[in-house]
N, C-alpha and C positions, 0 to 999 in steps of 0.2 A: 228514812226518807227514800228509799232504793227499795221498799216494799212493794209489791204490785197489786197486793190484793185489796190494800186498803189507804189510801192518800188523805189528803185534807180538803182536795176536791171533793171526795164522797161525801162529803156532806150533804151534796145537791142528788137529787134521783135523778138519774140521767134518763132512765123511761121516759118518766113525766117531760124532760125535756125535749127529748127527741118527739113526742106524741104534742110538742107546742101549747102545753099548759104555761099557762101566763104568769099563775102564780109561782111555780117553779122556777123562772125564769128571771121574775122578778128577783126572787131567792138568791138566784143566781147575781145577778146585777150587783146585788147589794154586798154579795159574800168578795165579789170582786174590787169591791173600791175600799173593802173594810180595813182599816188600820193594820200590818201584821200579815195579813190572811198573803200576799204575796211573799213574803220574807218566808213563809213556810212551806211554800209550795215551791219556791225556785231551788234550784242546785247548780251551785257556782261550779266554773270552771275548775277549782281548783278541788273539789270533793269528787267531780267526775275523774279526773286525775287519781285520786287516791283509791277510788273504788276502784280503777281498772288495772291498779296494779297487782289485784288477783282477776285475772281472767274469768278464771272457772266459776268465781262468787259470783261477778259484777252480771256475767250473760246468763245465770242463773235466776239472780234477783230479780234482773230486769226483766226478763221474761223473752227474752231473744227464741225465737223457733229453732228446735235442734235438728230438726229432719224438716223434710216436705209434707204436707199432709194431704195429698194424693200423689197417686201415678203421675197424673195428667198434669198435674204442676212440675216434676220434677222432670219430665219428658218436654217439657217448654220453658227451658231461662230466658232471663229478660234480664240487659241492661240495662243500669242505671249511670248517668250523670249527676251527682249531687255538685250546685258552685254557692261554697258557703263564705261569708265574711264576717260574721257573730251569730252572736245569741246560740251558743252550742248545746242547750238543754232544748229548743226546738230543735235544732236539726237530730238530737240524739233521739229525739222521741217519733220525728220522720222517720229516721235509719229503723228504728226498732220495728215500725206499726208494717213497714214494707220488705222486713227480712224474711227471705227466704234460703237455705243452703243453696239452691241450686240455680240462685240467682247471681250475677257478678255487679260489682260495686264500686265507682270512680269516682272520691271526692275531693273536688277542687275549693282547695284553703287560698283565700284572696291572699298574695304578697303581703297588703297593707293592712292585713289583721291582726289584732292585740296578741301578742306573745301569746298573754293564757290559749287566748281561744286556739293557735296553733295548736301549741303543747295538748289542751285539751281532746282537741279533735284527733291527734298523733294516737293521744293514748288510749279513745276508744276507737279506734280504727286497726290495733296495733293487737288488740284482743280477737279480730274476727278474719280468717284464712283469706272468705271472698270478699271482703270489702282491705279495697289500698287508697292510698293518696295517689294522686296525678303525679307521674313522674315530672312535667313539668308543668310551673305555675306563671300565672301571670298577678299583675297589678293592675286588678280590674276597675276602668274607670266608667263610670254611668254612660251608655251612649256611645261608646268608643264598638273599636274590633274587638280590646282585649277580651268584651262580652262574649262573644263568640269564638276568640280562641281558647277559652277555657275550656271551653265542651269539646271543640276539637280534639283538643290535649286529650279528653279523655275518651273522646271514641275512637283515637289513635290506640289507645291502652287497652280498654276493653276490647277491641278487635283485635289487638295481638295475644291477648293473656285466653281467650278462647273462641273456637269455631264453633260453638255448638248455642247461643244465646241466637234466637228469632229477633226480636224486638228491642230498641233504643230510646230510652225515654229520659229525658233530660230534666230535672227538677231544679230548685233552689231552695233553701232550706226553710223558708216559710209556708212552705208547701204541703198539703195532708192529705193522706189517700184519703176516700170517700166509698173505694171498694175491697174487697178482700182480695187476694194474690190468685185465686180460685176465679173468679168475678173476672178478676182484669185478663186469667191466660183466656179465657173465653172470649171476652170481648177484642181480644187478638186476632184468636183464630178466626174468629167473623172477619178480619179485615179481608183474609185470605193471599197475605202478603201487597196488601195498598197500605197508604201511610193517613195518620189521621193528622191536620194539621191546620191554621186556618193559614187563609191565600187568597185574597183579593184583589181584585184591579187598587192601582194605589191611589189615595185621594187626592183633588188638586190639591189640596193643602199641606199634604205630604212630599209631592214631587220635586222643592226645594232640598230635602235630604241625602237625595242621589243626583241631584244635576248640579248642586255646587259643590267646591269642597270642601273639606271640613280639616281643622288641625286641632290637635292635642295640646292647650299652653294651662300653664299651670292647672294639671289635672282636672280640667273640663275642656268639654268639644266645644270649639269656637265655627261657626259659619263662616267661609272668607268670600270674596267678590269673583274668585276662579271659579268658572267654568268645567264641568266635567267633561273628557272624551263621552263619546255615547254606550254604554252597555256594548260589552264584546258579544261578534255573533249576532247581532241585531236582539239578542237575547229580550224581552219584555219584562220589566222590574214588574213584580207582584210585591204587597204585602201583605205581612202577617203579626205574628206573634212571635214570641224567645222559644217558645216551646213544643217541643215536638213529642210524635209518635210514629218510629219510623221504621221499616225494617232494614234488616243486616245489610239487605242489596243494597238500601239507598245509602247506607253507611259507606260503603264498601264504594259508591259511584264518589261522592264526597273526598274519600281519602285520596283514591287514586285515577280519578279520571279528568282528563288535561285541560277540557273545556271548564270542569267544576274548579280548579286548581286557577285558571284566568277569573273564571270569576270573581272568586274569594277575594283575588288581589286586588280587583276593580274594586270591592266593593270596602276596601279597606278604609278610603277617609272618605266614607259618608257619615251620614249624622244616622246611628241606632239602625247600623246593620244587622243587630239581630233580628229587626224586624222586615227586612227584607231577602237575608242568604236562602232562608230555608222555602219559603213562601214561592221563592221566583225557581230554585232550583224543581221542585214541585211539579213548576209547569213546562220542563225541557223537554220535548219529545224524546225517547228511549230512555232515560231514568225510571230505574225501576218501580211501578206505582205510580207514577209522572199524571197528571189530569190535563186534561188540552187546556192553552190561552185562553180561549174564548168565555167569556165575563158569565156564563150559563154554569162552569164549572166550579165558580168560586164557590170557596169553603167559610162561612163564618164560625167566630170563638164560640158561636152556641153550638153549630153542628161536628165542629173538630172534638175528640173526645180526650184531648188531651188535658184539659184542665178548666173547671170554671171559676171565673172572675168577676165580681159586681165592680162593674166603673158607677161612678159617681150618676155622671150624664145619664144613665140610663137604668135610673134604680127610683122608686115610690110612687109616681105615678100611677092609676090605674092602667092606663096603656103602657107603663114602663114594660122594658125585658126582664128588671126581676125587680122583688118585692124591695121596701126597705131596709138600707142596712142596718141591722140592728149593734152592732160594733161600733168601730169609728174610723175614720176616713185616713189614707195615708195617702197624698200625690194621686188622691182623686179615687185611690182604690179601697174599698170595703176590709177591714181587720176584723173577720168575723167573731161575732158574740155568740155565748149559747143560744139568744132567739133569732139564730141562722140554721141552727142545726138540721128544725123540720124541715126548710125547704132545700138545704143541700143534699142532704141524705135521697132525697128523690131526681134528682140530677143523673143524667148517663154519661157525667163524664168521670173521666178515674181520678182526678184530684182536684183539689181546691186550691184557692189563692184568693187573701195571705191569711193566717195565722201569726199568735204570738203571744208565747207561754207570759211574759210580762204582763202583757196588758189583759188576756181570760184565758186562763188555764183551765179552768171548767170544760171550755166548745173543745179543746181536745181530748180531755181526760173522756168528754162523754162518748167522741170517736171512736177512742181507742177503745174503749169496752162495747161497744156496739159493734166493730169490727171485729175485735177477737171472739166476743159472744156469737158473731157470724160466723165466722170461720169456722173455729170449735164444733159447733154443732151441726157442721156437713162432713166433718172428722170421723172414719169409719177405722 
């Protein structure tokens, strides 16, 4: 089950998939609802466990990269934020498709997750130098801060563990590159130290999330009838999304700069701060890569190249923004199917969202060999 060259996914041509043959697809559909066909394809936490208690085999089988495969990648690290809370054969097969040695690696294990998945994640994290666990963890609750101090926690980590990583890009484990580590340092140095991120003027419909406040009672955000003081600094709330692409400087304004530091705390009991920290810090004048207020600069999640996402709302139509999902729906978001593949693979952003080996293990299995077959063969 730990073999790479050949799975129980390969039963499907992942060509034909990726080129949007229907019949294939169909193939695919059917091999994934078939009786069995998941039960052969998953790997429990507890085999992950046992495979990683020989190192040398486990990153061997797997097929982990031993070196960098150019210059230019190994002359440009990139941070990673991984904040996981199950399903550890997705996140194992994220960690694997985006290693690189000379990249650094922050993964934040939720408080409230299953023993195994701990232990599991412990032991393959435990096998690889540049990937650590977040010295410190939170209990991350939907909508809360603790969203956003996990990544904290780990751009505290990664920023002390080295000086030499460009870029900070924050995942979560349902998450799958879309480009190769080659691909992506390029699409970096195109920023030329700007940050890629979305940042919007915030909707009315949104603007009850920062203007009241919000409390934590039994592990959900409750709205209450208080009033918020107004944004420190006459600051202007923006929103956005959880995810970023950011570089070192803005990291580095984040950690230690006094105005970002009031913020943060302001923005502690709103409702789903992560979708406002990064967004609003974005448009502070002097922050490194910073874009002016004015509503001409906003960034949408199509144009941020940090990750794309089919919402519900905005998916089958002819004039929709993207095609239909061909997967199934979670809280409104697309769990891509193999007949998502063709049209993600032509996307310029670096990752996708969500995945999940449970539900088609095929749409990654086909990634993963479409990336590596990319990679590979720019390998001199």
């Amino acid at each position: 089950m730990f073999r790479n060259e050949e799975t129980p996914e390969d039963e499907c041509n992942c060509k034909k998939i990726l080129q949007g043959d229907l019949d294939e697809i169909k193939h695919a559909k059917i091999l994934t609802i078939t009786k069995g066909f998941k039960n052969i394809t998953r790997i429990t936490d507890e085999q992950y466990v046992k495979q990683a208690e020989d190192c040398e085999t486990f990153l061997r089988t797997r097929k982990y990269l031993p070196f960098p495969l150019s210059e230019e990648e190994e002359a440009f690290p990139v941070a990673y934020s991984i904040v996981v809370h199950h399903k550890v054969q997705n996140f194992e097969r994220l960690l694997r498709s985006i290693y690189s040695p000379q990249n650094f690696y922050c993964i934040h294990v939720d408080k409230k997750a299953p023993q195994s998945t701990i232990t599991a994640i412990g032991a393959i994290v435990s096998c690889i130098d540049n990937v650590f666990l977040a010295s410190k963890t939170e209990e991350v609750v939907y909508a809360s801060w603790s969203r956003v101090q996990a990544d904290i926690n780990c751009m505290k980590d990664l920023y002390k563990v080295s000086s030499s990583w460009k870029y900070f890009i924050n995942l979560c484990g349902q998450d799958f590159p879309i480009k190769t580590n080659l691909e992506l340092v390029h699409a970096l140095k195109a920023l030329g130290g700007a940050n890629s991120l979305e940042t919007q003027i915030t909707p009315p419909n949104k603007v009850y999330r920062w203007k009241k406040r919000h409390q934590l009672i039994n592990d959900r955000i409750q709205t209450t009838d208080q009033d918020k003081s107004p944004p420190p600094f006459g600051i202007k709330i923006f929103t956005g999304g959880a995810y970023i692409v950011v570089s070192r400087d803005f990291v580095r304004y984040v950690l230690e700069d006094p105005k970002a530091q009031v913020l943060m705390s302001w923005l502690n009991d709103t409702y789903s701060p992560d979708e406002f920290i990064w967004a609003t810090v974005q448009r502070i004048p002097g922050v490194p890569g910073f874009l002016r207020a004015h509503s001409k600069y906003d960034i949408t999640d199509i144009y941020s190249i940090s990750r794309v996402i089919k919402w519900a709302a905005h998916e089958g139509a002819l004039d929709a923004v993207y095609p239909a999902c061909q997967g199934i729906h979670i809280r409104d978001i697309c769990v891509y199917g193999a007949g998502d593949l063709q049209w993600i693979v032509n996307q310029h952003h670096l990752f996708a969202n969500k995945f999940d080996t449970d539900f088609d293990p095929i749409a990654i299995r086909c990634l993963e060999k479409y990336l590596r077959h990319k990679a590979l063969k720019n390998y001199h």
